[in-house]
Backbone as ProteinMPNN parsed JSONL, in Angstrom:
{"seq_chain_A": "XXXXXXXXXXXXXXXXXXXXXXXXXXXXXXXXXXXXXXXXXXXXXXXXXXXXXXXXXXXXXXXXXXXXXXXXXXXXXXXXXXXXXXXXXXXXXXXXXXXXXXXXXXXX", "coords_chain_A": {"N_chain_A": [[88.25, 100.63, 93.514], [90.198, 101.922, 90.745], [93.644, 101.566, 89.944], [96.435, 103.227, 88.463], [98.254, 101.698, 85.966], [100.972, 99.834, 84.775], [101.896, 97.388, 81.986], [103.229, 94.123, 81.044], [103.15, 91.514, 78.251], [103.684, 88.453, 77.816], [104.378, 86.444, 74.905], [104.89, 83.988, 74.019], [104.935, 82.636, 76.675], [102.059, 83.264, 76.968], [101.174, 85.223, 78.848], [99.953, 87.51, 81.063], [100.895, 90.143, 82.615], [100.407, 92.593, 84.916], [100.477, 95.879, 86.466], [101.447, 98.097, 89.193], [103.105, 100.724, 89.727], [104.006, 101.092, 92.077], [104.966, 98.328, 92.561], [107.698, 98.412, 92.716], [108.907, 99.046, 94.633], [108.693, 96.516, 95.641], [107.939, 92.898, 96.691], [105.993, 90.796, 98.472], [105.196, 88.654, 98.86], [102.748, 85.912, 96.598], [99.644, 85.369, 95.642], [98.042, 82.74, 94.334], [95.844, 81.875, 92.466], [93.524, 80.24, 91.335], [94.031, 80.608, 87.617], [95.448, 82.994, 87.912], [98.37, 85.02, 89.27], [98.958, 86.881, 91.968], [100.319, 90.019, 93.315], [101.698, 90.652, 96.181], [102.19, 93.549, 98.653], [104.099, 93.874, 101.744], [101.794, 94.484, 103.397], [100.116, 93.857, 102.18], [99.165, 94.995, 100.733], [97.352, 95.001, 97.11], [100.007, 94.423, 94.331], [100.224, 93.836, 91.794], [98.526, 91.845, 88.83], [99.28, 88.668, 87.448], [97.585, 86.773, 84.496], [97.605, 84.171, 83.559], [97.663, 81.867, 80.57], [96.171, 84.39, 78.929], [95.098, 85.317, 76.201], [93.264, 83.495, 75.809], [91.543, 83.824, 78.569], [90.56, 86.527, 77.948], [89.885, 86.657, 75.59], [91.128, 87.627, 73.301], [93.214, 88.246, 70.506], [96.894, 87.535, 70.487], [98.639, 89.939, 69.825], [97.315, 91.438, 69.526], [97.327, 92.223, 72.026], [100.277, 92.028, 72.932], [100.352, 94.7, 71.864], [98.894, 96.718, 73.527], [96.297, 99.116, 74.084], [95.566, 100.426, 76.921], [95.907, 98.687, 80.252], [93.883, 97.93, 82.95], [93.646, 97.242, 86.615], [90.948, 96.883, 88.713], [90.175, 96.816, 92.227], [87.785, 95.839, 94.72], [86.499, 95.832, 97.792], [84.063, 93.994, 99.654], [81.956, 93.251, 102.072], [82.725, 90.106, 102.892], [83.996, 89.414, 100.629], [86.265, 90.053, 97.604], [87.092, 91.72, 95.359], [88.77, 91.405, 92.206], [89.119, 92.985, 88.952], [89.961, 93.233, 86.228], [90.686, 94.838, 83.104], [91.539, 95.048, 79.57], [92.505, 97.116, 77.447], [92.744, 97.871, 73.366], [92.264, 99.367, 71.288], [88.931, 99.731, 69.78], [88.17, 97.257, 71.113], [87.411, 96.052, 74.041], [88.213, 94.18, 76.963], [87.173, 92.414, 80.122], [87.892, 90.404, 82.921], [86.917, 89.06, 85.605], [87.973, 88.207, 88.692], [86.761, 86.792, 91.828], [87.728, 86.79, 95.595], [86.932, 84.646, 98.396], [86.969, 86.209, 101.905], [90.169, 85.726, 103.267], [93.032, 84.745, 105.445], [96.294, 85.755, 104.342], [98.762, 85.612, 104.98], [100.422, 83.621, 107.183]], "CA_chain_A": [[89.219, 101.642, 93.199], [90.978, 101.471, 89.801], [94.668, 101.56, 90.244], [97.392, 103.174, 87.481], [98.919, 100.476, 85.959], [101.442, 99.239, 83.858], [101.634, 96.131, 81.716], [103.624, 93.389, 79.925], [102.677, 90.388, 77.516], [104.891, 87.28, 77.243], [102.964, 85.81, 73.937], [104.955, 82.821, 74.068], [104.251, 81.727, 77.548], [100.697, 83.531, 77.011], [100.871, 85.787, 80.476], [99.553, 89.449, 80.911], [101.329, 90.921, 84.259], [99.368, 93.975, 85.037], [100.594, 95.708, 88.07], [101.32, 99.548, 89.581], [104.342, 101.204, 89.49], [104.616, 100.605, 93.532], [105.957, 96.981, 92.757], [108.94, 98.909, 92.153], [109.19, 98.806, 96.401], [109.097, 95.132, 96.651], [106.908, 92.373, 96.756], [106.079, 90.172, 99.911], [104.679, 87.701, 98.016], [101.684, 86.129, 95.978], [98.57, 84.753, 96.276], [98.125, 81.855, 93.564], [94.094, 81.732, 92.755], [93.398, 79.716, 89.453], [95.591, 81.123, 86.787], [95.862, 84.273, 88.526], [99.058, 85.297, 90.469], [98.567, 88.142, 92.419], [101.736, 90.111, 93.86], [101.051, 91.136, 97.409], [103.013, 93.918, 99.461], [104.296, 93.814, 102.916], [101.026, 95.054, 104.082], [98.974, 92.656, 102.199], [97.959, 95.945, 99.202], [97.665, 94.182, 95.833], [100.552, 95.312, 93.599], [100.104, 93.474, 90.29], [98.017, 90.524, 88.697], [99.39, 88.137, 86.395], [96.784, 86.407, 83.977], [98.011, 82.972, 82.675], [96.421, 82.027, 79.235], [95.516, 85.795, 78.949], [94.517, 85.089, 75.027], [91.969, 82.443, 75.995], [90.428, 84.446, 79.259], [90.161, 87.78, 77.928], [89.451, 86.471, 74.697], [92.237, 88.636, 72.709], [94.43, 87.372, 69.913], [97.891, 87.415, 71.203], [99.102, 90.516, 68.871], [96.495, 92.773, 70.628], [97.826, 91.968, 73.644], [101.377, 92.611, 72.098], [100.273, 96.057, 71.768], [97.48, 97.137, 74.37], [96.038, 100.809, 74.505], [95.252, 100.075, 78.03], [95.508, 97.99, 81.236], [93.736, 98.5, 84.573], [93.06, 96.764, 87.637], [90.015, 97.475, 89.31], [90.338, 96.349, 93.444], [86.289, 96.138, 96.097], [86.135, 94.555, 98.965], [82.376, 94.332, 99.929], [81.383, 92.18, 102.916], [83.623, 89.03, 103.177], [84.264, 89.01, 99.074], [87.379, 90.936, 97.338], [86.624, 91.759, 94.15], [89.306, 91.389, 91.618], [88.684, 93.021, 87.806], [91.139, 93.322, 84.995], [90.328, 95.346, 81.774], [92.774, 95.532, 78.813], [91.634, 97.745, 75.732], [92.83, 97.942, 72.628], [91.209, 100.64, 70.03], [87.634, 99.454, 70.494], [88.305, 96.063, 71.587], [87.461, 96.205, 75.268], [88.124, 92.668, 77.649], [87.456, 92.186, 80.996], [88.0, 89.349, 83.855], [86.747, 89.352, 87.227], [87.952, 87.137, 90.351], [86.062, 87.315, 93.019], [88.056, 85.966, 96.177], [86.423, 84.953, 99.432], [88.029, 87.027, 102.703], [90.719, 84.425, 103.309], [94.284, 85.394, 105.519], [97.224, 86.04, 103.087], [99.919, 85.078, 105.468], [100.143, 82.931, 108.742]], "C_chain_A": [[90.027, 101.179, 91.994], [92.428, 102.028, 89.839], [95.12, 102.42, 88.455], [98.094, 102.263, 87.43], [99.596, 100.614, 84.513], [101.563, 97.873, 83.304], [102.918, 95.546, 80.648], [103.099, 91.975, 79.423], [104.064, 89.701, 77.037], [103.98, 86.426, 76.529], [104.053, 84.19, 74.19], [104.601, 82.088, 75.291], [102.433, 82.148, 77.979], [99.921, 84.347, 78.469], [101.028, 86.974, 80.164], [100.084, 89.467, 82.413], [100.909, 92.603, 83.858], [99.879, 94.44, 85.968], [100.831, 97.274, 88.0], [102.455, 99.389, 89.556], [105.123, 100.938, 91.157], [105.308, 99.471, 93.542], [107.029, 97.262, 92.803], [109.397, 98.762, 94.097], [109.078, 97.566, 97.09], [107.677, 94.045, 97.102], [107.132, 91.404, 97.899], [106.146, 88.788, 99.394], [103.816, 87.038, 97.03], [101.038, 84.995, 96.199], [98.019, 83.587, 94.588], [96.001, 81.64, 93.244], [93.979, 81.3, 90.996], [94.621, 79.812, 88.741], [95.694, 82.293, 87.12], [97.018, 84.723, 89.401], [98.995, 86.269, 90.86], [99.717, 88.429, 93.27], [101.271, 90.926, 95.1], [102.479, 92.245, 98.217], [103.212, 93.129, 101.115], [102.993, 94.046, 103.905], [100.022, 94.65, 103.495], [98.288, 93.345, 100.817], [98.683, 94.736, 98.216], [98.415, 95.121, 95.13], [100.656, 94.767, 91.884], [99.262, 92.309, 90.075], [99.051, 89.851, 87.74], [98.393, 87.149, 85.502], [97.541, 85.22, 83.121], [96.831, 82.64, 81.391], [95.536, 83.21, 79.055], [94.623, 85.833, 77.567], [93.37, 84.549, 75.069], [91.116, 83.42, 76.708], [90.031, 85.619, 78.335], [89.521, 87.717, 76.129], [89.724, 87.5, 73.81], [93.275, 88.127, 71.958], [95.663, 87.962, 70.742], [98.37, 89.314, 70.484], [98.308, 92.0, 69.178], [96.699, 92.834, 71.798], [99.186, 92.355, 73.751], [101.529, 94.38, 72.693], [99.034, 97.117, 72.161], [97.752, 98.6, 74.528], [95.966, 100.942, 76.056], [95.42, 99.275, 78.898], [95.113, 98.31, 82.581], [93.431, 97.207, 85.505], [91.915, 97.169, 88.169], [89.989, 96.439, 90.704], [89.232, 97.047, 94.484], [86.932, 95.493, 96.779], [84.644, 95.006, 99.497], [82.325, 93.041, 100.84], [82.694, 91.368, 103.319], [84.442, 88.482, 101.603], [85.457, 90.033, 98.68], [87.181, 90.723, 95.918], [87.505, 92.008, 93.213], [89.006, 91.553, 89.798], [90.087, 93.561, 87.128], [90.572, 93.205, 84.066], [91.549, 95.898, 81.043], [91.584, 96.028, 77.676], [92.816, 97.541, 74.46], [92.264, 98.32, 71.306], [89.689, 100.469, 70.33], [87.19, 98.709, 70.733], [88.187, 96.507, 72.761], [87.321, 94.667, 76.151], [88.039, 93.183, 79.21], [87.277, 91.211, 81.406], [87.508, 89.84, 85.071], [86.87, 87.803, 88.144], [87.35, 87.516, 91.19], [86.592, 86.158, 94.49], [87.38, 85.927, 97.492], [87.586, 85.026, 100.743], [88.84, 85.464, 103.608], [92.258, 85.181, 104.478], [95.044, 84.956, 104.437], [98.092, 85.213, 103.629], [99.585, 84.158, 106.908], [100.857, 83.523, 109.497]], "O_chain_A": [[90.573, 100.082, 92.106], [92.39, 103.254, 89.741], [94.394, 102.292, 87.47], [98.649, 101.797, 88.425], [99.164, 101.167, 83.502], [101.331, 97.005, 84.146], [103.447, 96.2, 79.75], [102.591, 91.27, 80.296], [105.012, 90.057, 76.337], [103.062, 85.795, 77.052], [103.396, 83.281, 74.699], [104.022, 81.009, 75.169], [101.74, 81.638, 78.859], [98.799, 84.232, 78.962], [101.808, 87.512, 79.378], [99.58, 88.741, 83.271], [101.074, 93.381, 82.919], [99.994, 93.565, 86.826], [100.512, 97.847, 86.959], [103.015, 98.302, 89.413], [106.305, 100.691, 91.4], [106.228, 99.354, 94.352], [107.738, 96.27, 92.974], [110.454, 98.22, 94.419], [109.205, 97.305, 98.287], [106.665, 94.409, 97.701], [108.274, 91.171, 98.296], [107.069, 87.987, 99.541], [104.05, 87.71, 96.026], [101.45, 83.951, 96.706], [97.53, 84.326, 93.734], [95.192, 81.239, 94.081], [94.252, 81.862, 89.935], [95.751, 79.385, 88.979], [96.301, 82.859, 86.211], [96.613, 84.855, 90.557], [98.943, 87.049, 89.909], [100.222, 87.522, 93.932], [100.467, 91.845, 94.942], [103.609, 91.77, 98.326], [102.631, 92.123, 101.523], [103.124, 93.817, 105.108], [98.925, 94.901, 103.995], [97.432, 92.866, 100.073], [99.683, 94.022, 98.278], [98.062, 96.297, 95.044], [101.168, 95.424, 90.978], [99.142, 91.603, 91.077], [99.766, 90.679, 87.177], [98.447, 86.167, 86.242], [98.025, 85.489, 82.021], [95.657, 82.991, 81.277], [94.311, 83.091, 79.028], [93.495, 86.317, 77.662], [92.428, 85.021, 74.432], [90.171, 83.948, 76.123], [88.866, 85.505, 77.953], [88.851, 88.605, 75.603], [88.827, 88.27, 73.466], [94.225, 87.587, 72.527], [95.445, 88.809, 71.609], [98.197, 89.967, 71.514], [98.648, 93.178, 69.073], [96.131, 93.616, 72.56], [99.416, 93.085, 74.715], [102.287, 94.989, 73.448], [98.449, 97.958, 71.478], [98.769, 99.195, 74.884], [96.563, 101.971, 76.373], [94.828, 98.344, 78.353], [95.884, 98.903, 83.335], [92.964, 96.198, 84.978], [91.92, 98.386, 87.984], [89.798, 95.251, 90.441], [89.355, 98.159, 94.999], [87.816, 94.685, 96.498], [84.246, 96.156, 99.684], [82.617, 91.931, 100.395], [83.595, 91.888, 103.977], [85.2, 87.522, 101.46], [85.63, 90.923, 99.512], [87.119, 89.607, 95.403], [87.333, 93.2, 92.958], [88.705, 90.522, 89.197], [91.011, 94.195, 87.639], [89.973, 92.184, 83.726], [92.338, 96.753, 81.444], [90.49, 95.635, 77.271], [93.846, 96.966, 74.811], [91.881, 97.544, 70.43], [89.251, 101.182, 71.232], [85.96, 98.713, 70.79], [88.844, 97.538, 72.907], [86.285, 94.03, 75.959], [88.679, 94.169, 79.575], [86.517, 90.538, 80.71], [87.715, 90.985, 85.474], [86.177, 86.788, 88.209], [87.335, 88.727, 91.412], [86.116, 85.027, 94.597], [87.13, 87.042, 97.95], [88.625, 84.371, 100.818], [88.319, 84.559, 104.259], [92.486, 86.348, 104.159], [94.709, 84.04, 103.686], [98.352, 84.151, 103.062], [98.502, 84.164, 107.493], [100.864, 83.235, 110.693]]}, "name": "protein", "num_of_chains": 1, "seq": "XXXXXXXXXXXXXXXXXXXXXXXXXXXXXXXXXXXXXXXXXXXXXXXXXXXXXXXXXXXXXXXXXXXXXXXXXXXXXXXXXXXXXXXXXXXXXXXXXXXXXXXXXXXX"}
């Protein structure tokens, strides 16, 4: 399912936060996976990613990232896997990432 999303770029510390407009209701917490932070509701839905070294992964000077036409999330779950994708555009620059996490609990 690809989510509406909004986005910001901090070029000096080099982080893309991607996330839905629902964060606006509060985050539980987040789930730490590589350089990925992921902002989790009360109920465990994903409400934003953040992408550390976003320049490097997505392989995007900083300055296109600055000023993105686009950001989406894209959120599977198939089997025991959770399928985490993040695509930023920019005119006809197109990047994506994919995490793929295995089905893990969130909270204790």
């Amino acid at each position: 399912m690809e989510k509406e999303t909004k986005f910001d770029y901090d070029s000096e510390l080099d982080i893309l936060h991607v996330y839905t407009s629902e964060i606006d209701s509060g985050i539980k917490g987040n789930l730490t996976y590589g350089n990925f932070n992921i902002d989790i509701r009360e109920d465990g839905k994903i409400l934003g990613i953040e992408l550390e070294g976003a320049s490097s992964f997505l392989k995007m000077d900083q300055e296109k990232l600055l000023n993105l036409d686009k950001a989406m999330i894209v959120i599977k779950k198939t089997g025991n896997i959770l399928f985490i994708g993040l695509t930023v555009i920019k005119g006809q620059v197109n990047s994506t990432i994919q995490l793929n996490i295995p089905n893990q609990p969130i909270y204790n």
